[in-house]
N, C-alpha and C positions, 0 to 999 in steps of 0.2 A: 848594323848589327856586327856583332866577331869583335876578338878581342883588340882592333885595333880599327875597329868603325869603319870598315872596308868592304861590309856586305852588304849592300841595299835591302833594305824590307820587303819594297814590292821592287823585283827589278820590272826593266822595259815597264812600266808602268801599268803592269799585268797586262800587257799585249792589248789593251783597253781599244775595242769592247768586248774581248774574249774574256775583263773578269775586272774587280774592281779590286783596289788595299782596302783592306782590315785594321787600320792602325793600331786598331786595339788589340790584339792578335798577331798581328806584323807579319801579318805573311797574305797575300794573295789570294782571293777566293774566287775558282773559275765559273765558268757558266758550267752548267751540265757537259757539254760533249769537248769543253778542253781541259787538260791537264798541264802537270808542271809547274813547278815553283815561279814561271813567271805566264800561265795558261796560253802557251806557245805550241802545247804541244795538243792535236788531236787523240781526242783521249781512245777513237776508234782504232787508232793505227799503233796505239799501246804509246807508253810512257816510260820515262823514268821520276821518279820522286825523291827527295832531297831527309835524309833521316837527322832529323834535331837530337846532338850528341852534348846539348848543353842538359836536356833534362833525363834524370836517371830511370823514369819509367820503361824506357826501353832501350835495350844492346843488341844487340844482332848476335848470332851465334858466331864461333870462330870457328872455321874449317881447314883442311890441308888434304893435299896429295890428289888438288882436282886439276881438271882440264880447261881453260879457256878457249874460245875460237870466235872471230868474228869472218860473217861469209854476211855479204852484201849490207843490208841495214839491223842483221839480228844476232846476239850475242849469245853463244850456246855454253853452258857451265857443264861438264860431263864429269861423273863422279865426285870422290871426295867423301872427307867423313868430317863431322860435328864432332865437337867436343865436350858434349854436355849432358848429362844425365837428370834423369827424374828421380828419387828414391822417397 
């Protein structure tokens, strides 16, 4: 996948037998208790997930003026404002 065929479908071969590809879908389906674009990650011990910026159904909000900090394995976001309104 990616605009220059550089991103594997399923990487690590979805950590198999932690999940199997989808081809049809292209992406990685894990078993229940792992997570992760390539189901490497225990899904008990929290995750991170991979946000598909090819399709327009969803954007992420933009924010400014927060705090990042990493302390051991956990990444803390403090403050900050969104810039988006309902009306």
């Amino acid at each position: 996948m990616g605009r220059a065929c550089h991103i594997p479908k399923c990487p690590n071969n979805c950590t198999y037998p932690n999940g199997y590809c989808d081809r049809e879908r292209h992406r990685c389906m894990c078993k229940k208790e792992y997570a992760g674009s390539d189901c490497k990650q225990k899904a008990s011990h929290g995750y991170w997930e991979t946000i598909d910026t090819d399709t327009k159904s969803f954007s992420p909000p933009g924010s400014a003026s927060h705090g990042t900090a990493i302390y051991g394995d956990t990444m803390f976001v403090i403050g900050g404002n969104f810039f988006f309104y309902f009306y």
